[in-house]
C-alpha positions as CSV (number, residue, x, y, z in Angstrom):
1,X,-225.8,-9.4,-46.1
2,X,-226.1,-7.8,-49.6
3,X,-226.5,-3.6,-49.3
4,X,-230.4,-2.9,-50.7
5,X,-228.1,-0.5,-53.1
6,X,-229.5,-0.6,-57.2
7,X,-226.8,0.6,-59.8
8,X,-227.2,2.7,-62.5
9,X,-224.9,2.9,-65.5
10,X,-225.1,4.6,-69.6
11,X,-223.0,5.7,-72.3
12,X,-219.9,3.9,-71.7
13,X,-219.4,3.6,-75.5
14,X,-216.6,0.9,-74.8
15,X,-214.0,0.9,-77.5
16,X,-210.7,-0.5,-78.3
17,X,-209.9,2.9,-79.4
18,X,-210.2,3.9,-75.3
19,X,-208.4,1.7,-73.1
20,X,-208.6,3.4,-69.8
21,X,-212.6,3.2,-70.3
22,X,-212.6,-0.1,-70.1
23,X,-210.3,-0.6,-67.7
24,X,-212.0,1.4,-65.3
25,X,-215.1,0.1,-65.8
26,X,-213.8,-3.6,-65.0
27,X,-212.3,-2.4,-62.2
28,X,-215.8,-0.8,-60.9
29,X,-217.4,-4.4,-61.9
30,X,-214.9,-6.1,-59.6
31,X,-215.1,-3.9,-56.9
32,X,-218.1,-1.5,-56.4
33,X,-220.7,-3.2,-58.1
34,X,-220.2,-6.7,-56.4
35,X,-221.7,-5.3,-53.3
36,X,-224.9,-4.1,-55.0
37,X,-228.4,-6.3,-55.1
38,X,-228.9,-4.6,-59.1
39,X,-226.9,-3.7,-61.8
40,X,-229.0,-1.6,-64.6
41,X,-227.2,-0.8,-67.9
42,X,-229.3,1.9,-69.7
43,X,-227.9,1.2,-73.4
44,X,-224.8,2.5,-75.3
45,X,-222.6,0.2,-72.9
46,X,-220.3,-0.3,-76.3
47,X,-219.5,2.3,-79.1
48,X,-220.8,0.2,-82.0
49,X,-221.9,-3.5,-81.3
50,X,-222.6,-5.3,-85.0
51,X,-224.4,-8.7,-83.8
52,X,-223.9,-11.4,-81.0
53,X,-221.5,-13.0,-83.4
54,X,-218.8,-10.3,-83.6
55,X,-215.3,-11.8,-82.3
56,X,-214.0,-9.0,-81.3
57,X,-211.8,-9.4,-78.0
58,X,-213.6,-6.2,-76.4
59,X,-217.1,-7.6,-76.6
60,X,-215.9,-11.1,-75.1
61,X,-214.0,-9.5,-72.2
62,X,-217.1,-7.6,-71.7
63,X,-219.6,-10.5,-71.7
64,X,-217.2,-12.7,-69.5
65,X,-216.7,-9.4,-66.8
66,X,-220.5,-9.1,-66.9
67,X,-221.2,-12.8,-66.4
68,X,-218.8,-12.9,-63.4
69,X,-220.7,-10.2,-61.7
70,X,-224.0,-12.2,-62.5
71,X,-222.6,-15.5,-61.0
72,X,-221.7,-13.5,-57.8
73,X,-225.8,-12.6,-57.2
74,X,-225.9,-9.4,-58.5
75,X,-228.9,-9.0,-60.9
76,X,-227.8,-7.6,-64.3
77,X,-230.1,-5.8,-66.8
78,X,-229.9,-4.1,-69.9
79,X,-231.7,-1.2,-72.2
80,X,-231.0,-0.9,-75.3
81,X,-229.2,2.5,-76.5
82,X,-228.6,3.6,-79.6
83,X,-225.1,2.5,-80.6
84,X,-225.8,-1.1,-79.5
85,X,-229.8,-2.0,-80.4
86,X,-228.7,-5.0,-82.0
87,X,-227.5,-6.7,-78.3
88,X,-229.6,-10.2,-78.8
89,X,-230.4,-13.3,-76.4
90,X,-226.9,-14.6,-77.1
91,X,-224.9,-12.0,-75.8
92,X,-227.5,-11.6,-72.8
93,X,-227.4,-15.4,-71.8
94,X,-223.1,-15.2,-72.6
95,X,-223.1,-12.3,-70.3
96,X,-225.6,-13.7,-67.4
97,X,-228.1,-10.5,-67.8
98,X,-231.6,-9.6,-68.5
99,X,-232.4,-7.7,-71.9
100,X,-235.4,-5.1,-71.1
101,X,-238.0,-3.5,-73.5
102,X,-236.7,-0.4,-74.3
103,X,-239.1,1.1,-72.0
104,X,-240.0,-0.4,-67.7
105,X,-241.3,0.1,-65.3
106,X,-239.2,-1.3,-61.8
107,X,-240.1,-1.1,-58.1
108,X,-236.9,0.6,-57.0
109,X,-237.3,0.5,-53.1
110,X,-240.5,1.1,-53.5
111,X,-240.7,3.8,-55.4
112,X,-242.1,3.2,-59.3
113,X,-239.6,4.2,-61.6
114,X,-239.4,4.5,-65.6
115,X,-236.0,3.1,-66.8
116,X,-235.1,4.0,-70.9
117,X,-232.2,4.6,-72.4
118,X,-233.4,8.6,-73.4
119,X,-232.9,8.4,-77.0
120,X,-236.9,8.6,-77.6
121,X,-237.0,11.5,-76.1
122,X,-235.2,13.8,-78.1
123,X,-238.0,14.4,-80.6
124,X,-236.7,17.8,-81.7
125,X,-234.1,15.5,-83.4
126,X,-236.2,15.0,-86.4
127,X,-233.1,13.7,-88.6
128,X,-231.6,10.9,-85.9
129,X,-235.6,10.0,-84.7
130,X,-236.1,9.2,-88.8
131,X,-232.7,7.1,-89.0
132,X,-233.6,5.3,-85.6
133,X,-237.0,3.9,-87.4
134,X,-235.2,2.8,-90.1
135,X,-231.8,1.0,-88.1
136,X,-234.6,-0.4,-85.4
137,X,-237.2,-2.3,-88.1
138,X,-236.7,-5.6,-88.1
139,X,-236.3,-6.5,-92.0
140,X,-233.3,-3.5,-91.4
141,X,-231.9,-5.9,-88.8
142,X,-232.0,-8.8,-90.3
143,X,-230.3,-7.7,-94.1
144,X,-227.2,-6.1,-91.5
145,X,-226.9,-9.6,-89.9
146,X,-226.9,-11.5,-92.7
147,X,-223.7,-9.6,-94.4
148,X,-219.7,-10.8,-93.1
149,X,-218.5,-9.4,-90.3
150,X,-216.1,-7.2,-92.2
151,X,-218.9,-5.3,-93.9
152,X,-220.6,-4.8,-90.7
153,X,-217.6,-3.1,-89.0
154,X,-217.4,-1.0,-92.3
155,X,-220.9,0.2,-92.1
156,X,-220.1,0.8,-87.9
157,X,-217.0,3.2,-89.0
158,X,-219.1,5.4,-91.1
159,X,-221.9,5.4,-89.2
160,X,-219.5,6.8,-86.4
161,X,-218.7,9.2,-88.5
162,X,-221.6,10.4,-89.7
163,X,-223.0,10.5,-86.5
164,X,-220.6,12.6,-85.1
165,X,-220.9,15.2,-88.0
166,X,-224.9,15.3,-87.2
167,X,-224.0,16.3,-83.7
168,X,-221.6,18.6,-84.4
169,X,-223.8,20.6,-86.8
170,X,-226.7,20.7,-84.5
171,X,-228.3,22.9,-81.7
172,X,-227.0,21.6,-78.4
173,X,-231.2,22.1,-77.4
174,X,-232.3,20.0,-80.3
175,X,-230.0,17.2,-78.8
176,X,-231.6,17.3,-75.2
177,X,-234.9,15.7,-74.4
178,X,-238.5,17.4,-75.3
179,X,-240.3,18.3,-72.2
180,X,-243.3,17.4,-73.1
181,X,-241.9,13.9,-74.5
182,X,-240.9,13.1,-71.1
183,X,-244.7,14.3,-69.7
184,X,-246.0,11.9,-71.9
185,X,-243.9,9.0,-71.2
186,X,-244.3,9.8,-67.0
187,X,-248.2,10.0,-67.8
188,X,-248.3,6.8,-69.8
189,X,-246.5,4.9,-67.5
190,X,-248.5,6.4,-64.3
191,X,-245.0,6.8,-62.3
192,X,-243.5,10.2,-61.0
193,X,-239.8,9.2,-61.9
194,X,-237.5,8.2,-65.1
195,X,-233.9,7.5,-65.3
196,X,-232.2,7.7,-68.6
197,X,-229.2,8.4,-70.0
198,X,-228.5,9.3,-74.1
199,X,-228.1,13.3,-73.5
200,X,-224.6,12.7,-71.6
201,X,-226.1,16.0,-69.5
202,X,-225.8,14.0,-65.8
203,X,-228.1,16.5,-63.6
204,X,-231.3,15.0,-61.2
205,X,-234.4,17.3,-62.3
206,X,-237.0,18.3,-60.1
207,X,-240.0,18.5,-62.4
208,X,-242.6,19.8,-59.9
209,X,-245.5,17.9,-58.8
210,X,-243.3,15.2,-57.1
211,X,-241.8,14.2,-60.4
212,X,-238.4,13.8,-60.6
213,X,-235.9,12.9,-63.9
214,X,-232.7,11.4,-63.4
215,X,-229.9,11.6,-66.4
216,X,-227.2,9.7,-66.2
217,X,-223.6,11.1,-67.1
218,X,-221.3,9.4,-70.1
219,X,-218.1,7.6,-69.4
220,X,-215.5,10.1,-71.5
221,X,-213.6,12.0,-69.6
222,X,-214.8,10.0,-65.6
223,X,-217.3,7.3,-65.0
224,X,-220.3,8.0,-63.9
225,X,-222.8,5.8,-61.5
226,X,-226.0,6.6,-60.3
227,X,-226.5,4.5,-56.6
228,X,-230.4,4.3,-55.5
229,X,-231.5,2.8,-52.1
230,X,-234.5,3.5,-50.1
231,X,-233.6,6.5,-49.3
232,X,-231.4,8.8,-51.5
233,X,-230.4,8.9,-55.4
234,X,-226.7,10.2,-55.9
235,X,-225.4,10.6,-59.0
236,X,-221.0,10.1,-58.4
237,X,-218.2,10.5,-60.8
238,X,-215.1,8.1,-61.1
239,X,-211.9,9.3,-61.8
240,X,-210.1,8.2,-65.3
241,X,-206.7,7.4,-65.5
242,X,-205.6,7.9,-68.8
């Protein structure tokens, strides 16, 4: 019988550029996350991802590793992050897993819980809040699909690049959450916990009141999985070989 055990994953950025990511990660698919009843994947699973019809051998190997899991039982979902929004029903239904709003609530053993990828709650982040309006409208969306393949991976680069200027130029606080962003999204929803990822600042956070936020860790320098049953939340490191 199947462990009652939920799976928690974020920030993988998978790239061709980083190997031993992605070999680790398949590795955890074929081994660890076979024996779980849920997979959840909390957005920024690839580095850049340009459209469902990008041929790029990573995303492929990706969607097939992904679909094997799915076919063995073990539910698979998916939050968009902010390095791969444009994940659409093609990749999901190639890949054998459940696209989620970018905010839910789950019953996770019976506790309600808030699952988002974290980027909307770093509001101090006026700049990258401003630039995520504009990449997540729709008529955005659809003028980047429509160009060749070629002039979407050129617009990925810089974007990379851009993006990592931004982050280094700014306060490491303006990059974390807003505490009262992540009041307001516990209130709305009614539910006393969130899991995110997005910060890459893996701690659990008792909040007071019986509240409790979860952030999951990036998968740089180690993996990182959160396991959740009906009992405990443990947030674990795997080891990279580079």
């Amino acid at each position: 019988m199947r462990p009652m055990t939920t799976l928690f994953i974020s920030d993988l950025h998978l790239d061709e550029q980083r190997p031993a990511v992605t070999a680790l990660f398949l590795d955890w698919l074929r081994r660890e996350a076979t024996q779980a009843e849920a997979l959840y994947i909390l957005g920024d699973l690839f580095e850049a991802y340009i459209g469902d019809d990008d041929d790029a051998p990573l995303v492929a190997h990706i969607a097939d590793a992904l679909r094997a899991l799915s076919d063995q039982g073990v539910r698979v979902c998916f939050v968009h992050g902010n390095r791969d929004f444009l994940v659409g029903d093609a990749f999901a239904r190639r890949a054998g897993l459940t696209l989620l709003p970018e905010t839910s609530v789950v019953d996770l053993h019976g506790t309600p819980t808030l699952l988002l990828h974290g980027d909307t709650l770093c509001l101090d982040d006026v700049a990258y809040q401003r630039i995520r309006g504009q990449l997540r409208h729709p008529d955005w969306q659809r003028q980047f699909l429509a160009q060749p393949l070629a002039a979407r991976r050129a617009f990925a680069a810089q974007a990379r690049a851009e993006s990592a200027k931004h982050t280094g130029a700014m306060d490491a606080a303006i990059m974390d959450v807003t505490p009262s962003a992540v009041e307001q999204a516990l209130a709305a929803h009614g539910v006393r916990r969130m899991i995110h990822g997005h910060t890459h600042r893996p701690a659990l956070h008792d909040l007071g009141g019986g509240c409790q936020r979860i952030v999951l860790g990036d998968w740089y320098e180690q993996g990182s999985v959160l396991r959740v049953d009906a009992e405990h939340a443990v947030l674990t490191t795997l080891p990279l070989t580079h």
